[in-house]
N, C-alpha and C positions, 0 to 999 in steps of 0.2 A: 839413600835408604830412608824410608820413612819408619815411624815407630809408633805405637799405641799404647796408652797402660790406663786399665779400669778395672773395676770390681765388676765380677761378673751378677747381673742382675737376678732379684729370686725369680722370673720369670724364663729363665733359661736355665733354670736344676733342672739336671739331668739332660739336660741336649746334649749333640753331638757337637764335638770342635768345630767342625765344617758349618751347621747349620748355625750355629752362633757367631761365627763369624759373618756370614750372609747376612742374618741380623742386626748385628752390632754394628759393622764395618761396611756392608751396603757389597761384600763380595760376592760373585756368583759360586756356584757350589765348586767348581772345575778352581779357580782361580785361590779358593780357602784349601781348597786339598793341597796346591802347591806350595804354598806358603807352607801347610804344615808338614809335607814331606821335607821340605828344606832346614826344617827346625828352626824354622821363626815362630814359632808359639809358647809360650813358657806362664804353666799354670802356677802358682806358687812356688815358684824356682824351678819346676820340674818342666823338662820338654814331653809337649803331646803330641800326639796323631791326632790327624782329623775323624777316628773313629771314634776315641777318647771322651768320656764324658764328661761336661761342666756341672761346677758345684757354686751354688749361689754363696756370693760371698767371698769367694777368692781371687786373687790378685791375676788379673791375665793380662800379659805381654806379647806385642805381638809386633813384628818385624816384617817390613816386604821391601823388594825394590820394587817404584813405579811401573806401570805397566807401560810398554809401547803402545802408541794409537794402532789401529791395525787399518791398514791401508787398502784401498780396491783396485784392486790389480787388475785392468781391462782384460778379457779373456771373453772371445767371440763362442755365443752357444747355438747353431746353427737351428735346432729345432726347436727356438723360442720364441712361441707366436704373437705377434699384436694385432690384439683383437682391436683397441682403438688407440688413436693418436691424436692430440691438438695442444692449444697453448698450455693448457692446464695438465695435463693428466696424461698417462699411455695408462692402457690395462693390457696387460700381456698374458700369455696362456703358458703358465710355466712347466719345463719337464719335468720330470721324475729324478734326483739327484743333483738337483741344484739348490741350495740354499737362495736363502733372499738377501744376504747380505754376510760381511766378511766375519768370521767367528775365530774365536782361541781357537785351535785344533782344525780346524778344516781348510784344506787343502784344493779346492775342486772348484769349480766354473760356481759361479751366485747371480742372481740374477742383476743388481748395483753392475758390476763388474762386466755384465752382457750388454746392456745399456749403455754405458759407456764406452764400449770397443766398437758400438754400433753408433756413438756419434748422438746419441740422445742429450740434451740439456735437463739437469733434472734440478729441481730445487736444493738450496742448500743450508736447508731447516735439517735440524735432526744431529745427530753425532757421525763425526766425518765419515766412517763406514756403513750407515745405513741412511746418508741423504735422499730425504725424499720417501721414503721408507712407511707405509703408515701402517701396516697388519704383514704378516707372516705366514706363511704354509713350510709345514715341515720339508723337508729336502727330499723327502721320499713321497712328497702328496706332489700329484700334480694340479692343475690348473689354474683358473683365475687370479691374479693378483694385479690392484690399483698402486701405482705409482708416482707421486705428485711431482709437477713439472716448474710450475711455479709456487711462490712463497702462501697464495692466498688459497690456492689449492689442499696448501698442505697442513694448513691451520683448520680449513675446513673439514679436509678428510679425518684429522686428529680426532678435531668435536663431533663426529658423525660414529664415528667407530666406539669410542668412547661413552656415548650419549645413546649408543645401541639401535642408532638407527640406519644401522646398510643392513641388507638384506641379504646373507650369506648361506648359500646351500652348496650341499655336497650329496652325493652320492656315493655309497660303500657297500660293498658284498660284503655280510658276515654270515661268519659260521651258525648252521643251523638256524632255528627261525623263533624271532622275539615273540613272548607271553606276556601282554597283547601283541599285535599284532605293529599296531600304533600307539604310541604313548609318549610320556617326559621322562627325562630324566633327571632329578637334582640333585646331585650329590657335590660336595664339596673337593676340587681335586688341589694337590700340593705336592711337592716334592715326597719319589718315595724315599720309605726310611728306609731302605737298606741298599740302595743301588743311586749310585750318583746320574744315571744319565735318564731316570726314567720319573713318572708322575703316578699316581693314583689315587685314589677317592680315600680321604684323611679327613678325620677330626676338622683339624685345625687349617684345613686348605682352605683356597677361594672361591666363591659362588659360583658354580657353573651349573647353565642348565641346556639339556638337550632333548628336541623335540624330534622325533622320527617317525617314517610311515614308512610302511612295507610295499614297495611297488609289485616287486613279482618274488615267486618263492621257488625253490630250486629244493632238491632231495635231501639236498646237505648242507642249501647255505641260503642265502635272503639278500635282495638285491632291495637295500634301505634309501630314502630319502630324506637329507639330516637336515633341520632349520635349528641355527646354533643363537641359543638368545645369548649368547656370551663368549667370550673368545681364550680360553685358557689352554698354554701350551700341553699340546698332544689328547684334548677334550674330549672328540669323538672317540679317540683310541682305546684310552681309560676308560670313558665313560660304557664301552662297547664289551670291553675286557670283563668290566666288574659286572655285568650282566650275564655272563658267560657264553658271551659272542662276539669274541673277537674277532678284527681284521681280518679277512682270508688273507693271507701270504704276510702278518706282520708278526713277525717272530719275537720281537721284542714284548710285545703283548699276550702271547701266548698260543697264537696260532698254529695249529694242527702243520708239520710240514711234510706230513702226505700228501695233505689237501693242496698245502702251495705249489709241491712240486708237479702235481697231477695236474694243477691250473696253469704253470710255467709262469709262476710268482715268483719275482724274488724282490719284491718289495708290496707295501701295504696298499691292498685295492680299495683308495680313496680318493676322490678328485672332486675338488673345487667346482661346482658344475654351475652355477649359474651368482652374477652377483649384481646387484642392485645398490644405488644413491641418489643424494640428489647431487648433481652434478655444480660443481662449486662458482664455473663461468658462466651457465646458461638459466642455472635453477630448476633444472626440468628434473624431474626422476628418469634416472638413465639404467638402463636392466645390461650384463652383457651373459653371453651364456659360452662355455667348451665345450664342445665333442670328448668323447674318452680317447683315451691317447692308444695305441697298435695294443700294448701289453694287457689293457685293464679289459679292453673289445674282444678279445683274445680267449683270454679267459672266460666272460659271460659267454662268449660263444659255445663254447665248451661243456660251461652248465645246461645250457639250453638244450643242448645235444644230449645231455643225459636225458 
């Protein structure tokens, strides 16, 4: 059992338990909730909830047992494509419901986890569950993702993504159609404050900025091309939401599920569609691009048919 005890800082009046702890203690939001449903949190003698709010000043204690490393469990994903393969690097075309790597709570095929059932050698920089690992797409986005193979690979692809220089697009159907047409978006996104699993445009969140153009426009919805100067979890989504055009079929964000069901949505129409570096072996700037996968082709066919 490990233990903590500090004074809670004036710069956390009025936080929640949870997000003070993520703070203080370097927890994820999911991992501070459990501690404080367990009753390892004790505000000046009194046990809290991670809804609970801190008071600068007062005495917080705080109890967990370690966590387990979380291990990759090799698990074959049959329609996960590789677009390229060499010493360095795979980029793979990833489905719809797969994570990129092994999480608290999820249960389901990762891409780490595909690679490996399929015999791939990947670097082993990184934390034992996401070796090799250097950006992420939500489990519900499909496409593109670079995966480093060797060690120099993956130092490089770090400083590249980091440094803002890969060249990331996606393609998204939203609702309804953006005023303009084309534009940026900058809005600051962070954890939201009232729901543990989701993000949105806050005060106090991180830089994120989003560049889009409207390729074609539909009655009800607009088929976007997104250039992401930045990479913050669930970006596009949020970033799409708070303009009041979210996701077609992403319900989490707010998405009409008229619209989804009439499009035969049952996850967010957004995919990784084309990605660009310089390549870490060769030097050269290397582009690779995905096709949209049965579901998202499906759907636009649909609009188009209106």
């Amino acid at each position: 059992m490990e233990h903590r005890a500090l004074p809670v800082p004036d710069g956390l009046e009025g936080s929640r338990v949870d997000a003070g702890l993520a703070k203080l203690l370097g927890f994820s939001r999911t991992q501070a909730a459990e501690v404080a449903a367990s009753g390892g949190v004790v505000l000046d003698g009194k046990v809290v909830d991670k809804s609970d709010r801190l008071r600068a000043g007062a005495w917080l204690e705080v109890s967990w047992a370690p966590a387990r490393p979380l291990e990759v469990e090799p698990v074959a994903v049959p329609d996960l494509g590789i677009v390229h393969d060499d010493d360095d690097l795979v980029v793979v075309d990833k489905p719809a419901g797969v994570a990129a790597h092994p999480s608290i709570g999820w249960e389901r095929p990762t891409v780490v986890g595909a690679l490996a059932a399929a015999g791939f050698r990947i670097s082993t920089s990184g934390a034992p569950e996401r070796q090799g690992v250097v950006h992420r797409l939500d489990a519900g986005t499909s496409g593109l993702m670079v995966v480093a193979k060797s060690e120099r690979a993956y130092t490089a692809l770090k400083r590249a993504f980091h440094d803002r220089e890969v060249e990331k697009i996606y393609h998204t159907v939203v609702q309804g159609h953006p005023d303009p047409l084309s534009g940026t978006i900058d809005a600051p996104v962070g954890r939201h404050p009232r729901s543990e699993w989701k993000f949105a445009v806050t005060a106090d969140g991180k830089h994120a900025v989003t560049h889009y153009e409207t390729i074609e426009a539909f009655p009800y919805a607009s088929l976007l091309e997104i250039h992401l100067e930045t990479g913050r979890t669930h970006q596009i989504r949020v970033h799409m939401a708070a303009q009041r055009h979210p996701c077609a079929g992403d319900a989490m964000y707010g998405a009409d599920p008229t619209l989804s069901a009439r499009l035969g949505l049952t996850r967010q129409w957004l995919h990784a569609r084309e990605l660009g570096f310089v390549h870490p072996g060769t030097g050269d700037w290397s582009v690779y691009t995905s096709d949209y996968p049965a579901d998202l082709q499906h759907a636009l066919d649909l609009l188009r048919g209106d």
